[in-house]
VMD Tcl script that draws the C-alpha trace (Angstrom):
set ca {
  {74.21 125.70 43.76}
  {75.18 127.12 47.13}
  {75.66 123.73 49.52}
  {73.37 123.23 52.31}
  {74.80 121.84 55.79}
  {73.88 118.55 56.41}
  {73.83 118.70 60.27}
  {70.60 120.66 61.36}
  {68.21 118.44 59.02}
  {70.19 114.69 59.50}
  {70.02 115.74 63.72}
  {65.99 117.09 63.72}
  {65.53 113.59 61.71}
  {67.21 111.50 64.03}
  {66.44 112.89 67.15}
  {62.65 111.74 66.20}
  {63.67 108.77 64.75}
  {65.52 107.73 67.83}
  {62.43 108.82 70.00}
  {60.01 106.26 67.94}
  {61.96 103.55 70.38}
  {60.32 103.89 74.16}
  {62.28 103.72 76.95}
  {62.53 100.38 78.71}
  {63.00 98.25 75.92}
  {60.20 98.39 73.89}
  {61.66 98.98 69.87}
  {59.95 100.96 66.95}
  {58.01 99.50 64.76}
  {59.43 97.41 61.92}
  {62.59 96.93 63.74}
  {61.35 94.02 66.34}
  {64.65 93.33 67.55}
  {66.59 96.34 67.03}
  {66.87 99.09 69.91}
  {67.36 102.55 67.98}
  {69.30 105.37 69.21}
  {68.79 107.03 72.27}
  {66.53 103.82 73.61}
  {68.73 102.53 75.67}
  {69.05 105.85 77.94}
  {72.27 108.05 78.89}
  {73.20 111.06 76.80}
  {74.63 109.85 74.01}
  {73.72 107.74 71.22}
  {73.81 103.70 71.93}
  {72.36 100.57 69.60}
  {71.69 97.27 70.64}
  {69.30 94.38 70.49}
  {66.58 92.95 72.61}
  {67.52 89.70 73.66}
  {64.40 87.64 74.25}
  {66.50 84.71 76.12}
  {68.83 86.99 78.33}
  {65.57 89.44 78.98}
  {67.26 92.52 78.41}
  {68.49 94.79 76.22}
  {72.47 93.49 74.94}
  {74.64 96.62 73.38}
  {76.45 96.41 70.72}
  {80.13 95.73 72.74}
  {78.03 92.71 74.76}
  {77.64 90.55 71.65}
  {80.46 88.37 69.94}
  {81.24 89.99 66.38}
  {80.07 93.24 64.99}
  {76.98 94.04 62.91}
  {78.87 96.27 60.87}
  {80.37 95.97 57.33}
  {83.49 97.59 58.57}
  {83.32 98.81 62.44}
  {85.23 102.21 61.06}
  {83.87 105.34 59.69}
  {84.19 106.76 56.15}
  {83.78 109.76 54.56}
  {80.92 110.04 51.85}
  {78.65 111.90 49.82}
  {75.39 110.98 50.65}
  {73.15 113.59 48.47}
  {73.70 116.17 45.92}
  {73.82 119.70 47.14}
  {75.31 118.40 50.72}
  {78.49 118.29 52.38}
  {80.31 115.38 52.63}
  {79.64 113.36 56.01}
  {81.62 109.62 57.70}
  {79.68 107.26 57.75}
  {79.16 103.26 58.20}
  {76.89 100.56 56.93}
  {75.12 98.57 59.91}
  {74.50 95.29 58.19}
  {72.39 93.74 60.79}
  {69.48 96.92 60.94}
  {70.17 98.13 57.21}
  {70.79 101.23 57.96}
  {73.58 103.51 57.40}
  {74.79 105.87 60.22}
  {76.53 108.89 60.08}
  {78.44 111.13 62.92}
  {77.37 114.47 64.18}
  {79.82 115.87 66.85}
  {81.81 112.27 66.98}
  {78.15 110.35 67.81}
  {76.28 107.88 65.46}
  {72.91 108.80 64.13}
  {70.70 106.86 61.46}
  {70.41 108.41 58.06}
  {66.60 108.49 56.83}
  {65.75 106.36 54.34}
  {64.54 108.57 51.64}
  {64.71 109.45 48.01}
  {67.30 111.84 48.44}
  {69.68 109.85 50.53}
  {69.72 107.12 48.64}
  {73.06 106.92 46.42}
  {75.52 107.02 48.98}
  {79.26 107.10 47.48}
  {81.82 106.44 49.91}
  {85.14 108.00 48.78}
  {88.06 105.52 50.61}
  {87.97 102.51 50.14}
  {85.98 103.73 46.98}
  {81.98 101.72 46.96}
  {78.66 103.12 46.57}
  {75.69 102.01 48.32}
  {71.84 101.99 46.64}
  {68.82 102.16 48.23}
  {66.37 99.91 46.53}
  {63.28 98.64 46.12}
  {63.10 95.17 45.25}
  {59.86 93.72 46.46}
  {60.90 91.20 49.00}
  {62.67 90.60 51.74}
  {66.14 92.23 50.58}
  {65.11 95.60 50.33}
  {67.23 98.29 51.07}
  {70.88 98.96 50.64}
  {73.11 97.36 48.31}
  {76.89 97.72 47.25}
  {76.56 98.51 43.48}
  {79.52 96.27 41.97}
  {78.63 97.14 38.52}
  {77.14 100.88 36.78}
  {75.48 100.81 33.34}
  {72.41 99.80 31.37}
  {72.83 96.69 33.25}
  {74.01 97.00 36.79}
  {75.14 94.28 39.70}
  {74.44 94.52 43.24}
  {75.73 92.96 46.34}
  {73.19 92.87 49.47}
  {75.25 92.01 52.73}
  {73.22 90.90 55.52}
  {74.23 89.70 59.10}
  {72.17 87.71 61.58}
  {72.13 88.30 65.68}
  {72.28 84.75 67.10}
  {70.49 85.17 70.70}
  {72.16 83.83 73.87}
  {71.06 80.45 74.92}
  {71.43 79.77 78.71}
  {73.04 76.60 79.73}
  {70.54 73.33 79.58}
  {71.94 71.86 82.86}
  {74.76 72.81 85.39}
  {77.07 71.18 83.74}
  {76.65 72.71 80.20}
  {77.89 76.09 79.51}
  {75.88 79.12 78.45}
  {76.08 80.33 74.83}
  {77.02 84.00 74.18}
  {75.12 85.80 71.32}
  {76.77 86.65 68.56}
  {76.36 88.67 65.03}
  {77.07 86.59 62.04}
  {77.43 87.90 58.53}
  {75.84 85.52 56.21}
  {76.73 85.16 52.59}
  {76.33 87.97 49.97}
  {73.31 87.75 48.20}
  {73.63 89.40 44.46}
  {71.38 91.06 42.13}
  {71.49 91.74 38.68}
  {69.32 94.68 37.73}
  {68.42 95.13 33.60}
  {65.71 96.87 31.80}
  {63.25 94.41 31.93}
  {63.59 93.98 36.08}
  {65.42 92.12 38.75}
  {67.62 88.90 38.23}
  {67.55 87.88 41.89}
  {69.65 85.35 43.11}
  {71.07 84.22 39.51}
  {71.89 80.39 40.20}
  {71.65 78.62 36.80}
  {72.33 80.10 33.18}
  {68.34 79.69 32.58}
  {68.21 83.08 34.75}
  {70.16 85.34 32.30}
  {68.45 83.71 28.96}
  {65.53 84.39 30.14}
  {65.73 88.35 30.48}
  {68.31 87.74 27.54}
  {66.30 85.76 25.47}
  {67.98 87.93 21.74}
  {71.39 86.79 23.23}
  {71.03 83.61 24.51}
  {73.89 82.14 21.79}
  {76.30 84.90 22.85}
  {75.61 84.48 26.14}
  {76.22 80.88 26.53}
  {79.52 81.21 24.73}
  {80.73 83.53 27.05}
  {79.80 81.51 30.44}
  {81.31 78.73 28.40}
  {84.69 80.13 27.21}
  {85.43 82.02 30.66}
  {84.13 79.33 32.98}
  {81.88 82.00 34.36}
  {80.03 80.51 37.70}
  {77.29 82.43 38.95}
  {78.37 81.96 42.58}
  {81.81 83.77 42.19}
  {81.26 87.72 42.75}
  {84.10 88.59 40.01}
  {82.59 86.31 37.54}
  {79.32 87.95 37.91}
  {80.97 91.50 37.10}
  {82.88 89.97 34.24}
  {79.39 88.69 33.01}
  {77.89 91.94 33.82}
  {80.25 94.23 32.32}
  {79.91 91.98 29.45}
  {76.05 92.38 29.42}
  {76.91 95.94 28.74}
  {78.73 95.77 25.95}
}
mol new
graphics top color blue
foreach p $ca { graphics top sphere $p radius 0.5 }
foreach p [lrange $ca 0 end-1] q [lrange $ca 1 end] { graphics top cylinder $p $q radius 0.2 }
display resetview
């Protein structure tokens, strides 16, 4: 099939998307904290966050630490039937953005953008629905019947003035907290797998094999390559 340019739909999608923010601070719906693009005024795209205890809008280069998986752009294929675009995972607002004419824009959230397969360094990124608070993109670590996903998340940490003159104020700061992983199977979501009991229990015909495994390669449900060995092994 004949490829269709990515650029006239991604910008007519953004440009409204960045216009849902009003000017003067005020932040789209959904997003309480988050300023999208083009809310911040000039003529080029710019992201921040509302700070509630500095009373103003902070960008992006005012806050210690980044909100971004990796600050850099990377080329990707983001749908079938489109040409390949850079892009970049914002971990704080969960969105991915992509550059148009060397500025970031927000790729919609939709059905069709939502395998994103990022060719160096080589990961792919899922958009999923998993019915509570971690919804959105994931790293897929693992492909198959059974598949393992990473969610990583990052917190903005507001400023907090100085109690007294002779205390110090606080910058804010973006922190990325600790992945949070997913095993998806047939039967539905193993969120957060902590103790063996989690796999038996969506397991319950291999429980025996199972156990032997987590016994015989130490497998702890905390490390991220022990989860793929135990995933891949899920698979087999």
């Amino acid at each position: 099939m004949r490829k269709v340019i990515i650029g006239a739909l991604l910008v007519s999608f953004s440009l409204s998307y960045g216009q849902s923010a009003l000017p003067g601070g005020n932040t789209r719906a959904g997003y309480s904290s988050t300023l999208s693009v083009g809310s911040l005024g000039g003529d080029h795209p710019v992201f921040g966050v509302k700070s509630e205890n500095a009373g103003r809008a902070l960008r992006y280069e005012d806050i210690i630490g980044s909100p971004y998986h990796t600050t850099e752009f990377h080329l990707a294929k983001v749908a079938d039937n489109y040409e390949k675009v850079t892009v970049r995972y914002n971990s704080y607002t969960d969105e991915v953005e992509y550059q148009k004419d060397g500025k970031p824009l927000v790729l919609p959230k939709e059905e069709q953008f939502s395998r994103i397969e990022i060719s160096s360094p080589k990961s792919t990124m899922v958009l999923l629905e998993t019915k509570d608070e971690l919804s959105g993109y994931f790293f897929e670590l693992v492909n198959g019947n059974n598949k393992l996903y990473k969610k990583v998340k990052t917190k903005f940490n507001d400023a907090v003035p100085a109690a007294n003159s002779y205390a110090s104020d606080k910058a804010a700061f973006f922190k990325t907290l600790d992945p949070v992983y997913y095993i998806k199977t047939p039967n539905g979501f193993i969120r957060k797998p902590k103790k063996d009991k989690d796999i038996f229990a969506f397991f319950p015909d291999k429980k025996e094999q199972i156990q032997q495994f987590l016994r015989t390669n130490s497998i702890k449900l905390n490390k991220e390559e022990d989860l793929v060995k135990l995933v891949n092994f899920l698979n087999q």
